[in-house]
N, C-alpha and C positions, 0 to 999 in steps of 0.2 A: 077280265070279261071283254068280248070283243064291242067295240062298237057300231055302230050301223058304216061310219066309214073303214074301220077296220074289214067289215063284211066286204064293203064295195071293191077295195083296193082288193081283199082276196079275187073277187071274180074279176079284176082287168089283171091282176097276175100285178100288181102295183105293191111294194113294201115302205113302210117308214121306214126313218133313219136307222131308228132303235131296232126292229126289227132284221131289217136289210145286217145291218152289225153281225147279228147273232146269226142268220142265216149266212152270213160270209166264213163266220167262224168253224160252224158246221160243216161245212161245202171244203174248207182246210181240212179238218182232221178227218184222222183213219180211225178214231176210236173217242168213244163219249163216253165219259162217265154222268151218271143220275144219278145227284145223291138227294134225298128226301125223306120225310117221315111218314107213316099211314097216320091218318085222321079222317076218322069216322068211315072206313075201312076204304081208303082211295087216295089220290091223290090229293094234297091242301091246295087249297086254290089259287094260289101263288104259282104252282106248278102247274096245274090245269087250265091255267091261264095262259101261262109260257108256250105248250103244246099246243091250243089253239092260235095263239098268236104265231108263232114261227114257225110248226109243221104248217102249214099252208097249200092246198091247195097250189099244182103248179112246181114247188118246190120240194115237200116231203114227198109229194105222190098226185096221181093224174089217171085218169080214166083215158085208154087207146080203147076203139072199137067199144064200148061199154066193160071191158075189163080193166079192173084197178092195176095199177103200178107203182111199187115205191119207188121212189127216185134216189134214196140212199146206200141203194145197193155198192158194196164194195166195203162199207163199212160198218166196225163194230161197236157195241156195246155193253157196258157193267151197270148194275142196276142194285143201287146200297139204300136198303129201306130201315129205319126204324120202325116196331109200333111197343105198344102195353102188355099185348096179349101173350101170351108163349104159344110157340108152335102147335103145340096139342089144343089148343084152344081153338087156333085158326085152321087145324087139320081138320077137328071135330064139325066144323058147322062148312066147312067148304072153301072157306075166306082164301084158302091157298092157293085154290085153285083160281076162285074168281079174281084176285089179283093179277095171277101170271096171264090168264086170259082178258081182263081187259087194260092190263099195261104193257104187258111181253108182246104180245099177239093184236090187240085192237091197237095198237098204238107204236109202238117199235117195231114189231116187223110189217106190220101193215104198211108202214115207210116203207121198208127195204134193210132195215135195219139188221146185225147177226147178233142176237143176245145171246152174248158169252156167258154169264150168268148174271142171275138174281140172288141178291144175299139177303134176306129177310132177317135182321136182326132183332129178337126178340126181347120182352121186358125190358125196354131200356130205358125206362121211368126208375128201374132200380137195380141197374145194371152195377156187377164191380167191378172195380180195377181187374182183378185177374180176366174176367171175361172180355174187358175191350181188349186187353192184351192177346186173348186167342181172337176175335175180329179182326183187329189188325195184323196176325197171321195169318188169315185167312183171306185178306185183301192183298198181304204183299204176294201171295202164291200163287193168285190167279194174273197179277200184275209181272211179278217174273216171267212169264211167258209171254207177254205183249213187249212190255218196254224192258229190258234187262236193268237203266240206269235206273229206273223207277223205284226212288225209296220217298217211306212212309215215315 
């Protein structure tokens, strides 16, 4: 949750320690991985937190002329979600969409971000072995094309 000074420092363009860190980190890499679980169909708030706190204002992104700007352009992103539901569950009511629309789009590319993909891994309150074993092919295959040395 941000604070009323956490606000402040956003509008003089000012970061804590803690934060400054993680925006340093960011500002290094050519590719970010997000890894998280759905809860309660969004982001948990550990995570929703992070995004307010270090996309900031200034730093994710900035208003020229009253048009938005992300600032993160040039780099990319994988985006590894657990939830409960299986796919046809979240297909049937929309959830799929409203996901990739308010995280892909309201949130990473609204930075500047390139979402390389989203993995929505499903029922994983009773996932098995065999299935994390095709998840983690299906992480190393997209990561084979980014970092070649990248093993899982």
């Amino acid at each position: 949750m941000l604070s009323l000074a956490d606000m402040q420092r956003q509008f003089t363009g000012e970061a804590c320690e803690d934060i400054k860190r993680e925006q340093d980190h960011i500002s290094w890499a050519e590719q970010i991985t997000f890894i998280y679980p759905i809860w309660w169909t969004g982001l948990p708030a550990i995570m929703k937190g992070y995004i307010d706190r270090v996309f900031s204002y200034g730093f994710a992104y900035r208003y020229d002329q009253g048009i938005q700007k992300g600032l993160l352009k040039g780099k990319s992103t994988v985006i590894i979600n657990t939830h409960g539901k299986s796919h046809e569950e979240y297909e049937k009511t929309g959830m799929d969409k409203a996901l990739a629309l308010t995280s892909d789009h309201g949130i990473f590319t609204y930075s500047g971000l390139n979402v390389i993909r989203h993995f929505f891994f499903d029922r994983a309150d009773k996932v098995s072995p065999e299935q994390v074993e095709l998840w983690k092919e299906q992480i190393r295959n997209i990561y084979s094309g980014i970092k070649p040395e990248f093993t899982l």
